[in-house]
Backbone as a printed PyTorch tensor [residue, N CA C, xyz], in Angstrom:
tensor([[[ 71.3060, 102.5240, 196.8620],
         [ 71.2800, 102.5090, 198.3320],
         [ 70.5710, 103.7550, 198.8290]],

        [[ 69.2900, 103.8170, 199.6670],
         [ 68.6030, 104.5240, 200.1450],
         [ 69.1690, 105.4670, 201.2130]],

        [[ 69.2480, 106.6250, 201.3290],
         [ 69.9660, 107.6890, 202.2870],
         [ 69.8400, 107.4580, 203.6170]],

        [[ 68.6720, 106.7940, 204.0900],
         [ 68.4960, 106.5520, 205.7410],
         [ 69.2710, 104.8890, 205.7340]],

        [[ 69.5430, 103.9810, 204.9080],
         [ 70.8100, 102.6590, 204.8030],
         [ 71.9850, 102.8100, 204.4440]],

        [[ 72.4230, 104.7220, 203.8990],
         [ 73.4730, 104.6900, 203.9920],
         [ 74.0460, 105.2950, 204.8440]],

        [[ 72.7480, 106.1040, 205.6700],
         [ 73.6740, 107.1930, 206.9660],
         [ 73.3100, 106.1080, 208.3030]],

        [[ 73.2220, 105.3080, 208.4270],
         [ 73.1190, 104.0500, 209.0430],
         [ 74.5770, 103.0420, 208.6880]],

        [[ 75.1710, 102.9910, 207.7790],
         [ 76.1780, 102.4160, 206.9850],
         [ 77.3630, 102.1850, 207.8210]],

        [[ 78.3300, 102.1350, 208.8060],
         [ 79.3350, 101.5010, 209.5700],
         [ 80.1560, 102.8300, 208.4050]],

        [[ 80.9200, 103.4130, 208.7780],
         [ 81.8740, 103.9300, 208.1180],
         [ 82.8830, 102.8520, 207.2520]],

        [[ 83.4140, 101.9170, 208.2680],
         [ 84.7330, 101.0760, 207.6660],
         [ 83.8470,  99.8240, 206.9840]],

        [[ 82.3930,  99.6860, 207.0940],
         [ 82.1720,  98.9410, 206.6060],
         [ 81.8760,  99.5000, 205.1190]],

        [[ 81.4800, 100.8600, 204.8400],
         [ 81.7890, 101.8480, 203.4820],
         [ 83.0580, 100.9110, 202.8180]],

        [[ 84.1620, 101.9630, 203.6770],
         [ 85.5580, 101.4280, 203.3110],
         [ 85.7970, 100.0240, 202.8710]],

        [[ 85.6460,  99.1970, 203.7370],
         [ 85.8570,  98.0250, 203.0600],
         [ 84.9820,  97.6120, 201.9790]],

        [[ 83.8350,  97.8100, 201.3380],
         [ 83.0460,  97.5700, 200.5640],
         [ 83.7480,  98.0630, 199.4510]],

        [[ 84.0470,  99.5660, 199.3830],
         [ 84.2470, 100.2680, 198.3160],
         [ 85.5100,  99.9380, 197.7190]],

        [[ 86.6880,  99.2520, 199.3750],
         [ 88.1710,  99.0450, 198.1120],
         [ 88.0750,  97.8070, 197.7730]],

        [[ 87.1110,  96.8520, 198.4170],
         [ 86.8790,  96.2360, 198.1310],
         [ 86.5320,  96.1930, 196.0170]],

        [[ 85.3010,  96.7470, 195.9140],
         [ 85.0290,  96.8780, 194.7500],
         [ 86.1550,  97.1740, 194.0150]],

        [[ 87.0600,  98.2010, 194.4450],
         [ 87.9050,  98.8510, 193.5970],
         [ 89.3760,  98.0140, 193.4200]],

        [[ 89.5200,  96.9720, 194.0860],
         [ 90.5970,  96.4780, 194.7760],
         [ 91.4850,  96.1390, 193.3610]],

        [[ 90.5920,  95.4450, 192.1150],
         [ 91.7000,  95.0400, 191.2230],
         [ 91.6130,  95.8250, 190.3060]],

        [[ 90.9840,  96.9070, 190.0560],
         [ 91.5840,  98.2200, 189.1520],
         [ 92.2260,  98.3480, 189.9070]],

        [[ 93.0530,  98.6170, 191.1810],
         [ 93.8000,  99.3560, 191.7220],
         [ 95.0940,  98.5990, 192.1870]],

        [[ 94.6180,  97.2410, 192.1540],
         [ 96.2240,  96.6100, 192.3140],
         [ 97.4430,  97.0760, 191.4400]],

        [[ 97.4800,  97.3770, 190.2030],
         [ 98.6670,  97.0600, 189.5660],
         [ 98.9130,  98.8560, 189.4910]],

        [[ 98.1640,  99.8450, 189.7290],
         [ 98.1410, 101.0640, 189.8050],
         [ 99.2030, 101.6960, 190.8790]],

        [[100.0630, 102.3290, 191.3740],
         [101.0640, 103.0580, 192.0390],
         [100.2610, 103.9210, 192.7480]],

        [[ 99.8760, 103.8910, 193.9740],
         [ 99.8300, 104.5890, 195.2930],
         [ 99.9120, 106.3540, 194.7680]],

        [[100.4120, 106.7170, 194.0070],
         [100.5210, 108.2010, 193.1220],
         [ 99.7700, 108.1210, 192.5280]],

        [[ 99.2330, 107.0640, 191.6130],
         [ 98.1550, 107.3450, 190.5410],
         [ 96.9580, 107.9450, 191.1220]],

        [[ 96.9380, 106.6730, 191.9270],
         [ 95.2360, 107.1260, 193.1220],
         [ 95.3320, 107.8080, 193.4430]],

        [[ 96.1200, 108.4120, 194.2990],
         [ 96.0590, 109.3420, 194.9990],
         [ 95.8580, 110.7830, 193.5090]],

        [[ 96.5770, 110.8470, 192.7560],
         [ 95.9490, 111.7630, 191.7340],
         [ 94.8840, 111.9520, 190.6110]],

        [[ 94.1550, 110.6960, 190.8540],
         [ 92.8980, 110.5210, 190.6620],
         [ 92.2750, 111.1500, 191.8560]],

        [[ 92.7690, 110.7540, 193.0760],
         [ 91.6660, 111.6120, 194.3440],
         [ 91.4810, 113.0810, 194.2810]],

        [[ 92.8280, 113.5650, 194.1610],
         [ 92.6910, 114.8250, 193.5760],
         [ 92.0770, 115.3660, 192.7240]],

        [[ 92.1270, 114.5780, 191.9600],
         [ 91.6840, 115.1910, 190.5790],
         [ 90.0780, 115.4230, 190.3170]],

        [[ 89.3170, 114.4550, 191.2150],
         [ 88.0680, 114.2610, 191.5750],
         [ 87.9500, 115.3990, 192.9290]],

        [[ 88.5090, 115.7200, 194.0500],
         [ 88.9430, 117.0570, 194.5720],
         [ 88.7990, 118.2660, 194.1180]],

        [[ 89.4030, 118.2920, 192.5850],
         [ 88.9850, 119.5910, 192.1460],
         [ 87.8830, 119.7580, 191.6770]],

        [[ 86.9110, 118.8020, 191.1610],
         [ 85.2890, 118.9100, 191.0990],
         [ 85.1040, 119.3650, 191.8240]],

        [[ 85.0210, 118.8900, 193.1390],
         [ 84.1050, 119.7700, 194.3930],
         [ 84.2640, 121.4130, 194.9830]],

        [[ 85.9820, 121.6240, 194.5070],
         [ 86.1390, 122.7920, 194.3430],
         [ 85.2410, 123.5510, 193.2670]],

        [[ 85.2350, 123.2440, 192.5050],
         [ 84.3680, 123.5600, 191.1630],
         [ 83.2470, 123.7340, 191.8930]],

        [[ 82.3360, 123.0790, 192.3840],
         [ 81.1730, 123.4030, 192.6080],
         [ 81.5190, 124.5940, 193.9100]],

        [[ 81.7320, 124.7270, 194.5430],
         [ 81.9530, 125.5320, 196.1800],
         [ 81.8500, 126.5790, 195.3620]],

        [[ 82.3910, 127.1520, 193.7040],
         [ 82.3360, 128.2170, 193.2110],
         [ 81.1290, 127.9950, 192.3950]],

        [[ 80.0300, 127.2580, 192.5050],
         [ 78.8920, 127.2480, 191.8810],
         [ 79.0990, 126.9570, 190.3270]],

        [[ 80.1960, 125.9050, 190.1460],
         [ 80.3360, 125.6930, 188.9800],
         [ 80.1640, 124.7220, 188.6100]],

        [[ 80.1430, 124.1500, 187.1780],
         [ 79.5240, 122.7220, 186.9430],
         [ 80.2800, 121.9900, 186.0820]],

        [[ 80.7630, 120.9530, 185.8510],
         [ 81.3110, 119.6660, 184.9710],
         [ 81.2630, 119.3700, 184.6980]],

        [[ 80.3590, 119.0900, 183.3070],
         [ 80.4260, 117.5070, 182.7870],
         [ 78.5820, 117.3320, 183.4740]],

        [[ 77.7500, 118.3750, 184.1460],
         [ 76.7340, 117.8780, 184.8290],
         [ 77.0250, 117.2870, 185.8290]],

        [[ 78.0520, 116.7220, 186.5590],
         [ 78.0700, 115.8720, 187.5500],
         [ 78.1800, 117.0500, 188.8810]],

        [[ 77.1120, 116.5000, 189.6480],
         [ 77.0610, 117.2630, 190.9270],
         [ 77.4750, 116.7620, 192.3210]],

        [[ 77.4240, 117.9590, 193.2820],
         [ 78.2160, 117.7350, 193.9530],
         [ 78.7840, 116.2420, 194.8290]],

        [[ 77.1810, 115.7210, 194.8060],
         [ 77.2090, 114.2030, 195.6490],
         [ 78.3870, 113.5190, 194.9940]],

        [[ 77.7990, 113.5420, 193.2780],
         [ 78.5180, 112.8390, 192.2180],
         [ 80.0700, 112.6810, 192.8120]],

        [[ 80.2780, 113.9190, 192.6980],
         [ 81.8410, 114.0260, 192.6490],
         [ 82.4950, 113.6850, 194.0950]],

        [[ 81.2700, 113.8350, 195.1190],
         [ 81.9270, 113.3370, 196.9660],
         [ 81.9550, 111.9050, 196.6680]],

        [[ 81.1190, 111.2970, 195.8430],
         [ 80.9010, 109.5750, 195.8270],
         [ 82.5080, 109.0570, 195.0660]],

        [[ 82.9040, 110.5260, 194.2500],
         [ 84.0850, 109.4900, 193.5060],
         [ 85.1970, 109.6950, 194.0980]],

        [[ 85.3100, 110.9620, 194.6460],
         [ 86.2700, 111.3550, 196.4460],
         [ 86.7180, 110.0120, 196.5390]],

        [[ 85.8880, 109.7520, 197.4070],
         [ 85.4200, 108.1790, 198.4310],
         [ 85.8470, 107.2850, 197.7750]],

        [[ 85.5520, 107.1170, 196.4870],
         [ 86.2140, 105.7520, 195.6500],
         [ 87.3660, 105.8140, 195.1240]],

        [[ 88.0390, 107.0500, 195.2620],
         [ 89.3150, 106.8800, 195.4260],
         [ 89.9410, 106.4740, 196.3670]],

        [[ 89.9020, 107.5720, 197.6790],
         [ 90.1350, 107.7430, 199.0570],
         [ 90.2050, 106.4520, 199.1820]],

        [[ 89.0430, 105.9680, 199.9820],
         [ 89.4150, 104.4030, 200.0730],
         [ 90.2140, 103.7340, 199.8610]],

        [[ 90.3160, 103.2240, 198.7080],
         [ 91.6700, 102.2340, 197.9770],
         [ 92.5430, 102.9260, 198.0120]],

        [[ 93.0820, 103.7610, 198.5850],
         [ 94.3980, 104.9230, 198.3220],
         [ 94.8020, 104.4130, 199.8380]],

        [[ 93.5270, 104.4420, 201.1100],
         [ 94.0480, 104.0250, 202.3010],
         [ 94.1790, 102.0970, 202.2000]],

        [[ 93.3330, 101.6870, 201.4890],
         [ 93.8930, 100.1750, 201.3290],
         [ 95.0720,  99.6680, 201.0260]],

        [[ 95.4040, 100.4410, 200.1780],
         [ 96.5960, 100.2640, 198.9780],
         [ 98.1970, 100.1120, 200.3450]],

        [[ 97.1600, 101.4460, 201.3970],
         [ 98.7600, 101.5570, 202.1450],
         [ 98.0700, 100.9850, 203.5350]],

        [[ 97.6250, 100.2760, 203.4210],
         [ 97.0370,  99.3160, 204.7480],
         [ 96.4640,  99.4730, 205.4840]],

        [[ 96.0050, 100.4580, 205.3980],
         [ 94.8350, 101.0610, 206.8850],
         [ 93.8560, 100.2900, 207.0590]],

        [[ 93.6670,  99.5660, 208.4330],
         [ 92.8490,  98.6180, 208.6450],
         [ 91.4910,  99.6970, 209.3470]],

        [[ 91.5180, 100.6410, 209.6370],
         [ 90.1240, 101.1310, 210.1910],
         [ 90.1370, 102.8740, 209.9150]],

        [[ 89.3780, 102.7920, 208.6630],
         [ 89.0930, 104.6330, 208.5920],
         [ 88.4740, 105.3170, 209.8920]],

        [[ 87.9320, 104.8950, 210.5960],
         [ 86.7930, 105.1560, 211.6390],
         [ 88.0210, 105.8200, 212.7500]],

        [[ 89.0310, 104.5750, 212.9650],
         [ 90.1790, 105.0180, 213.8280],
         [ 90.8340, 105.8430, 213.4720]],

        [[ 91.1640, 106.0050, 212.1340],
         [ 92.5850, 106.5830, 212.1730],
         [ 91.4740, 108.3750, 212.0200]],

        [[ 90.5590, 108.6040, 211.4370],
         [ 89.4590, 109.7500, 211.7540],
         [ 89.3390, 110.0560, 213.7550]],

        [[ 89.0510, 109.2950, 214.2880],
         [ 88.5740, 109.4840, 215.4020],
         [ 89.8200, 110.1740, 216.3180]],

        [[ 90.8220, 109.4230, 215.9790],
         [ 92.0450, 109.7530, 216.3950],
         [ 92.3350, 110.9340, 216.3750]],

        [[ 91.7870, 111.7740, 215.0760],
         [ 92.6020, 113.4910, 215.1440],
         [ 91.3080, 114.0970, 215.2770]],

        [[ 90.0070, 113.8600, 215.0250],
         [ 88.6570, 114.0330, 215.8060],
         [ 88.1950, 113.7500, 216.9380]],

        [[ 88.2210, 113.8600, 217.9090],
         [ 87.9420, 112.7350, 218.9550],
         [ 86.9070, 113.7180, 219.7110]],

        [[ 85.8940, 113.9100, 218.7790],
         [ 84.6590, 114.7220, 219.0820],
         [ 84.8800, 116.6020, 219.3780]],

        [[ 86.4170, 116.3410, 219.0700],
         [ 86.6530, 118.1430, 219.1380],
         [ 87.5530, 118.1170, 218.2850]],

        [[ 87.9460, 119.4090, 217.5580],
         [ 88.8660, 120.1410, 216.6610],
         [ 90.0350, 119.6470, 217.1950]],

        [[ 90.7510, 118.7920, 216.5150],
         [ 92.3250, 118.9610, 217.0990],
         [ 93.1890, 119.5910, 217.3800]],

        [[ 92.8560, 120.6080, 216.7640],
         [ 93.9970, 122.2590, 216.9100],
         [ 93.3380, 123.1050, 218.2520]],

        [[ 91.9730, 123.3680, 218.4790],
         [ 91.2460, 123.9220, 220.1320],
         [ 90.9980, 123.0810, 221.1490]],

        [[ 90.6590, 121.9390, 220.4330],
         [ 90.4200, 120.7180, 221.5360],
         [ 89.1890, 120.9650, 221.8280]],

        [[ 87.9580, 121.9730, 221.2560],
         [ 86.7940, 122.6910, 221.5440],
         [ 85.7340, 121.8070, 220.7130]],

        [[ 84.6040, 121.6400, 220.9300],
         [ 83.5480, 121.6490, 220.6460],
         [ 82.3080, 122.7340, 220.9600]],

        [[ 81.9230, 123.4240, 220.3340],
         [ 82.3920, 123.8070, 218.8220],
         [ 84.0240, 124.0540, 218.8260]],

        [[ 84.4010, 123.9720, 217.2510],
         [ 85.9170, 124.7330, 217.3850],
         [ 85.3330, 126.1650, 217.3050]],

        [[ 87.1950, 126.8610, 218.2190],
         [ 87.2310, 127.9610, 218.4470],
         [ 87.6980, 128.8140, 217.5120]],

        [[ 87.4970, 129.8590, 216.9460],
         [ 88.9540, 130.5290, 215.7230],
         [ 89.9750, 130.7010, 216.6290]],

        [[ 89.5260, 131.5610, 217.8310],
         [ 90.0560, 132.3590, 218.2720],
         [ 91.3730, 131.9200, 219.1070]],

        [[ 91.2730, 130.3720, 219.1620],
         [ 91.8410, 129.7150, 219.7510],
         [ 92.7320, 128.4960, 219.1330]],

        [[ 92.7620, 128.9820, 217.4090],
         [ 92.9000, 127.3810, 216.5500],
         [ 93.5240, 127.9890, 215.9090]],

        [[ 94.0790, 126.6370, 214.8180],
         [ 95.5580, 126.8330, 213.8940],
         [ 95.0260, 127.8680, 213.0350]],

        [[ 93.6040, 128.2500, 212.7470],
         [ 93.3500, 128.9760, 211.6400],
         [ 93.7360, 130.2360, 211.6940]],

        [[ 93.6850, 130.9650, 213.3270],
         [ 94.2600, 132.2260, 213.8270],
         [ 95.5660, 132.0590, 213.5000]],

        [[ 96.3270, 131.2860, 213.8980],
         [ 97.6170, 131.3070, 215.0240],
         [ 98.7680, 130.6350, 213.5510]],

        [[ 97.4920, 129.7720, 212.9300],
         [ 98.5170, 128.9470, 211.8480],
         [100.0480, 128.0740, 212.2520]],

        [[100.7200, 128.1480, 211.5350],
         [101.5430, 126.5450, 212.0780],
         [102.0610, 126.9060, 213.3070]],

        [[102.0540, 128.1400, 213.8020],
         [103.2690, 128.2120, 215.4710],
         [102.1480, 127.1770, 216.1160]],

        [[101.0830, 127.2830, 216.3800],
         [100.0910, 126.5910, 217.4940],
         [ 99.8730, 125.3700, 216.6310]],

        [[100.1990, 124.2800, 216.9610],
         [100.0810, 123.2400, 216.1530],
         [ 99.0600, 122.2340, 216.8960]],

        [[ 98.8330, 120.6810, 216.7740],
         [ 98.1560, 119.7340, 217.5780],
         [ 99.0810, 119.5810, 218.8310]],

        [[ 98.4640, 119.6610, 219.5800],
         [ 99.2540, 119.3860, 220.9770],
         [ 99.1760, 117.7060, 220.8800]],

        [[ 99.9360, 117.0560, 220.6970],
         [ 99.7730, 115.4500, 221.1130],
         [ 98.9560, 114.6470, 222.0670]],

        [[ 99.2730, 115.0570, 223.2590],
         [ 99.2660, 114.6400, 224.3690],
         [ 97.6040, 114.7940, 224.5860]],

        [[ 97.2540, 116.3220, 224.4630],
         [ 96.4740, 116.3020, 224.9070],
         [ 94.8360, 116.2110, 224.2120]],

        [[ 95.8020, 116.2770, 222.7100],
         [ 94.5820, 115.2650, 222.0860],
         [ 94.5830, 113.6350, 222.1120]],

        [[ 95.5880, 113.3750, 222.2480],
         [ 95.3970, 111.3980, 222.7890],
         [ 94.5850, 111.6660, 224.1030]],

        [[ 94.5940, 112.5060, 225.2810],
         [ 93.6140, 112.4350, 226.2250],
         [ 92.7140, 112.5240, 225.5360]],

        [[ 91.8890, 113.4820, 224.7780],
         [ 91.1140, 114.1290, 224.7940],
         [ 90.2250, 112.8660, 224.0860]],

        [[ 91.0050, 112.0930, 222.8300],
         [ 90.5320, 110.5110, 222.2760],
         [ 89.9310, 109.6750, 223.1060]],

        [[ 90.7170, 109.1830, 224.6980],
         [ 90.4030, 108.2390, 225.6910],
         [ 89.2360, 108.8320, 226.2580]],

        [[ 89.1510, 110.1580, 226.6310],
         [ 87.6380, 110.4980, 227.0970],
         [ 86.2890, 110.5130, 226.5260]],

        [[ 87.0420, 110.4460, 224.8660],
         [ 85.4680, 110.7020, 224.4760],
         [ 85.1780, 109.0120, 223.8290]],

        [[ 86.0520, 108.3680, 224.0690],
         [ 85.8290, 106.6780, 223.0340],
         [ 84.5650, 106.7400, 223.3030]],

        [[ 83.8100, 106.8590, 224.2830],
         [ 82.0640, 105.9560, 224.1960],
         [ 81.5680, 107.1920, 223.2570]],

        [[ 81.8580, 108.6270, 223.2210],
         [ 80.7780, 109.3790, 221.8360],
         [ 81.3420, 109.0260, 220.5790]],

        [[ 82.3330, 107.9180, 220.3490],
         [ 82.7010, 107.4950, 219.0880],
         [ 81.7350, 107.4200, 218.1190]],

        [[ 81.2050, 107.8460, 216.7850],
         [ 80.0070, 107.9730, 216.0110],
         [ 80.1080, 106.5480, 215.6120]],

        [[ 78.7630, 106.1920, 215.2800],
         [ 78.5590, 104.6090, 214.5270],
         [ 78.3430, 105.0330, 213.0640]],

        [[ 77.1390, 105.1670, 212.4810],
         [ 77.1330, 105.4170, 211.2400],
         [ 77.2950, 106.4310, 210.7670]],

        [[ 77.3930, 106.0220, 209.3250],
         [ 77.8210, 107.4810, 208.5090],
         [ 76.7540, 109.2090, 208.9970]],

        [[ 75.3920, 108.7950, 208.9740],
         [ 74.9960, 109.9370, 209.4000],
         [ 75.6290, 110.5060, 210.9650]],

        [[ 76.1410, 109.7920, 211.8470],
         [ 76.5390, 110.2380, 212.6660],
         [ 77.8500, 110.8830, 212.8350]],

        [[ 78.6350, 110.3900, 211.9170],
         [ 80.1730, 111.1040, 211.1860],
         [ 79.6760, 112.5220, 210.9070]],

        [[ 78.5750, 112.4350, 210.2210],
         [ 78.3550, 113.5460, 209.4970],
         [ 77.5210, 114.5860, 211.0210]],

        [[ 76.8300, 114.5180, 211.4620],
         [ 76.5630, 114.6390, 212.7700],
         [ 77.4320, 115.5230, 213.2210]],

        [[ 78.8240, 113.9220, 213.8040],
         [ 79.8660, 115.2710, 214.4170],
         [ 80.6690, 116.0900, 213.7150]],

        [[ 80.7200, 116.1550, 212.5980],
         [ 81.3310, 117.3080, 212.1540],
         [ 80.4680, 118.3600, 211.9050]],

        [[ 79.4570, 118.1420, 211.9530],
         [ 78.7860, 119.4280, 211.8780],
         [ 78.6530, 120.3360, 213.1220]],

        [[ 78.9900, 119.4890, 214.2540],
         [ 79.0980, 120.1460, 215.7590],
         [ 80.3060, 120.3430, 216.2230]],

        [[ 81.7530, 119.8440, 215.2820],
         [ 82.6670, 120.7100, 215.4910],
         [ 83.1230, 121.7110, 214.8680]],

        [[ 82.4040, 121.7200, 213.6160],
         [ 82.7040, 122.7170, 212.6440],
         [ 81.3130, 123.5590, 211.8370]],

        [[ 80.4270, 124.1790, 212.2760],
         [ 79.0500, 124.2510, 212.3810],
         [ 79.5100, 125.6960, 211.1310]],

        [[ 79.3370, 125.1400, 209.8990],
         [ 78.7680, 126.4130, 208.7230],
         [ 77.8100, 126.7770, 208.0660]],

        [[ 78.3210, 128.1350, 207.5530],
         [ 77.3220, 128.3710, 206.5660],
         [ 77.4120, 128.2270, 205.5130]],

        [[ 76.5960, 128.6250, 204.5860],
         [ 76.5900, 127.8850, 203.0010],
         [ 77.8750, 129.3240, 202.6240]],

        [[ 77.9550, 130.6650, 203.3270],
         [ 78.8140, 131.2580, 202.7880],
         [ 80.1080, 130.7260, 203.1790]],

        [[ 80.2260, 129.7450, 203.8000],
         [ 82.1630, 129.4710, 204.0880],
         [ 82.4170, 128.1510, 203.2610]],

        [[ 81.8330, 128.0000, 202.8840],
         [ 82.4520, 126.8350, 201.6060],
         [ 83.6720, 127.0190, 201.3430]],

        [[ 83.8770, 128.2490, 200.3290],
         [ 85.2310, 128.0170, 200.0950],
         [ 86.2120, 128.2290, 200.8570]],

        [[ 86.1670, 128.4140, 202.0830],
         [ 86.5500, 128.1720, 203.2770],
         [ 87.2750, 127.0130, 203.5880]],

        [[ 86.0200, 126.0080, 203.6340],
         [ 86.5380, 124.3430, 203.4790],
         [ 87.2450, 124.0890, 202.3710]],

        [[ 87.3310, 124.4480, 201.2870],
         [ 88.0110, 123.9140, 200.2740],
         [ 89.5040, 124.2790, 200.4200]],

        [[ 89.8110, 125.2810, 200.4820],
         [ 90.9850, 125.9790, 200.9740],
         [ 91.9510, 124.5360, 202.0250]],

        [[ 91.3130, 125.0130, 203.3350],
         [ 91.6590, 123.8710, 203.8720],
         [ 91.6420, 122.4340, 203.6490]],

        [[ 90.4890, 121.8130, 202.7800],
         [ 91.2940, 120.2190, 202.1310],
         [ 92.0530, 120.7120, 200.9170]],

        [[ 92.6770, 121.7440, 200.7210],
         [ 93.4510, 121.2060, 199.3360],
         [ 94.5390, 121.6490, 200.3660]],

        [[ 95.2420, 122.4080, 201.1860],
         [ 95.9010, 122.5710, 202.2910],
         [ 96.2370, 121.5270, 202.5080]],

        [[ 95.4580, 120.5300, 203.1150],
         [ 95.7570, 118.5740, 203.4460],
         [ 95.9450, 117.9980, 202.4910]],

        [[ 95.6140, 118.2860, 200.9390],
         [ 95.7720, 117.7140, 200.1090],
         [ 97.4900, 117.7780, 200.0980]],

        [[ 98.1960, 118.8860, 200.0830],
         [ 99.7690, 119.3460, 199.5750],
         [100.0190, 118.0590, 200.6970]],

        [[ 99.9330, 118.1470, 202.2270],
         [100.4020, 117.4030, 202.9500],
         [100.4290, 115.9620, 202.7380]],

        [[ 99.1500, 115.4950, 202.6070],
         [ 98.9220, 114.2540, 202.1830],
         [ 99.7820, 113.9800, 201.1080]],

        [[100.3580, 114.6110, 199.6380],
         [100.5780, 114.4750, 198.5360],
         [102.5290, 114.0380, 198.9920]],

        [[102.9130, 114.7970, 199.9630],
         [104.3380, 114.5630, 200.8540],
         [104.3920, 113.5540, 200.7680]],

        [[103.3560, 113.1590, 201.6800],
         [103.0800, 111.8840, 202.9620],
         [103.0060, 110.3200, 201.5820]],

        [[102.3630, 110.4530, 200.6450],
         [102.1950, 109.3890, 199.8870],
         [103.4830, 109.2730, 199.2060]],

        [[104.3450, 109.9890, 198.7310],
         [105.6640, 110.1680, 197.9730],
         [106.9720, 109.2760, 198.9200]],

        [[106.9130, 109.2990, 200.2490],
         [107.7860, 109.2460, 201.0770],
         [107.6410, 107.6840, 201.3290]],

        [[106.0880, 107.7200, 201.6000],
         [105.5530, 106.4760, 202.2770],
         [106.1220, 105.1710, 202.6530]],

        [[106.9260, 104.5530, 201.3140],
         [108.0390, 103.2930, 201.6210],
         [109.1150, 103.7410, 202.9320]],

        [[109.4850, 104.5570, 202.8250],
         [110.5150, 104.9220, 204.0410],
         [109.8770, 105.8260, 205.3110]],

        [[108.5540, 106.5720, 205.2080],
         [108.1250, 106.9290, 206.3140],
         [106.6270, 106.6090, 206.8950]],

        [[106.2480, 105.4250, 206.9310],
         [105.0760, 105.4400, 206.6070],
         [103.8550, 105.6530, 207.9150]],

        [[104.3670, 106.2600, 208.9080],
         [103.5810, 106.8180, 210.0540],
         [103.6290, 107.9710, 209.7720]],

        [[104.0520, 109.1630, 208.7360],
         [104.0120, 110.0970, 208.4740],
         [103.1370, 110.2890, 207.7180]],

        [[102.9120, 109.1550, 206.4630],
         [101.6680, 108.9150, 205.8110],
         [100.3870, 108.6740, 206.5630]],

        [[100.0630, 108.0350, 207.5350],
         [ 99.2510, 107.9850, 208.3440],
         [ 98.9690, 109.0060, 209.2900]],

        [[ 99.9640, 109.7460, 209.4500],
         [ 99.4570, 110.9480, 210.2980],
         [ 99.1790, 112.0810, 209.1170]],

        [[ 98.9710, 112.3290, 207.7110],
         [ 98.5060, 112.6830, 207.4480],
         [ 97.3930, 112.6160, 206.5020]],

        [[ 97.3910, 111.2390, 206.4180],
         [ 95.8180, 111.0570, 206.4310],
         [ 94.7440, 111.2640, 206.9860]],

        [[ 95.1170, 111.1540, 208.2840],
         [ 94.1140, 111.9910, 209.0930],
         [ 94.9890, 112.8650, 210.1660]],

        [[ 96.1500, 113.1210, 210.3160],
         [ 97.0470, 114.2020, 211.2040],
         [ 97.1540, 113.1900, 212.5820]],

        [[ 97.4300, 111.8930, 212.2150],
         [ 97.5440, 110.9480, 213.4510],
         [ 99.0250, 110.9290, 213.9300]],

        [[ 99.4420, 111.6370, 214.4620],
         [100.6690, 111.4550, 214.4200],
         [101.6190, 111.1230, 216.0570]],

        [[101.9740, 110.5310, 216.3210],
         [102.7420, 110.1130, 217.4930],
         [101.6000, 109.4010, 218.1500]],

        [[101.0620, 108.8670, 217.6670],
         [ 99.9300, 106.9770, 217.5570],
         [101.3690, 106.6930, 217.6300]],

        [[101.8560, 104.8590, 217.7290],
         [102.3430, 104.1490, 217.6290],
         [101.4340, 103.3190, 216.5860]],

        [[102.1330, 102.9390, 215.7040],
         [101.2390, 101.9190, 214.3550],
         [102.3870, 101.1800, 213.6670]],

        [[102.3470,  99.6680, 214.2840],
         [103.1790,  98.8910, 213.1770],
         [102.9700,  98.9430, 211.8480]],

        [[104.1430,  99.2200, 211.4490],
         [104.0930,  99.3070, 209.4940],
         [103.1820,  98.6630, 208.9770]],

        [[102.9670,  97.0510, 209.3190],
         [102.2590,  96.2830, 208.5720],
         [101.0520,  96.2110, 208.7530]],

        [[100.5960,  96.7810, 210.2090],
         [ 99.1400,  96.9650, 210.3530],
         [ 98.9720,  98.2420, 211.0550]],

        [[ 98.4760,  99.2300, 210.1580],
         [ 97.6490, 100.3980, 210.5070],
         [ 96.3050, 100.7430, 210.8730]],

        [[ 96.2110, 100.7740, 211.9730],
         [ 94.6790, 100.4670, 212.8940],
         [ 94.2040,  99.4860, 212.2140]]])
């Protein structure tokens, strides 16, 4: 698949393709497995952020097998739209400043857990921006680069923070039979959405 047909690509239409593919390796597999396969493919990319290498497999390599976990990890527990349940704690600004760009000075990264997502006023902040909702993948990629605009020196920066979501997420999948809007809010930090159990966006 050519880079200008895949940053053109529907995000959930990714998603569904990919758990698609993955759907019957992953049926008889436990919601833990995947998910520690995702990880485990996670720590590749850490690996590289320190300019390190694996097996030869580079960085794309290891974002492509991210994704082919990820995916079926949100299938497995029903998520009917990656696009939503993303947009929801993105909604074209940082969820913790509500800023575009994000702010430090003003975000969980200063302040850490006392200043948390304000609810409220990121569900506004969702309803105002629905029409800059991104379409394709290059445009995902787009807005995060305009809410979170780096340099090649803060890498491990980012890594820090997804393995941070990783501990959370790792909660959130353990619990899941008995809490499973907790799992969904930290899949993407959606949290006080309303989402019937059986269908998640």
């Amino acid at each position: 698949m050519g880079d200008q047909m895949a940053s053109g690509l529907r995000l959930d239409e990714l998603y569904r393709m990919t758990a698609h593919i993955y759907s019957e390796q992953n049926a008889h597999r436990p919601a833990s497995a995947t998910f520690a396969h995702f990880v485990e493919v996670c720590g590749i990319l850490s690996m590289h952020s320190r300019k390190k290498k694996r097996e030869e497999v580079t960085f794309e390599d290891a974002l492509c097998k991210a994704l082919g976990w990820y995916f079926p990890l949100m299938a497995k527990l029903k998520v009917r739209s990656v696009e939503e349940v993303i947009y929801r704690k993105y909604p074209y600004a940082c969820p913790y400043c509500r800023q575009l760009p994000h702010v430090d000075s003003k975000c969980k990264t200063v302040y850490g857990t006392i200043r948390t997502v304000d609810h409220g006023a990121l569900r506004q902040k969702y309803l105002d921006n629905r029409a800059m909702r991104p379409r394709g993948v290059g445009e995902w990629q787009e807005m995060f680069g305009r809410i979170y605009p780096r340099g090649l020196d803060e890498s491990a920066r980012s890594v820090v923070g997804l393995f941070e979501e990783l501990g959370e997420l790792a909660e959130a999948v353990r619990v899941f039979d008995r809490y499973p809007k907790y799992f969904i809010g930290e899949a993407e930090h959606v949290k006080h959405f309303e989402t019937p159990r059986s269908r998640i966006y």
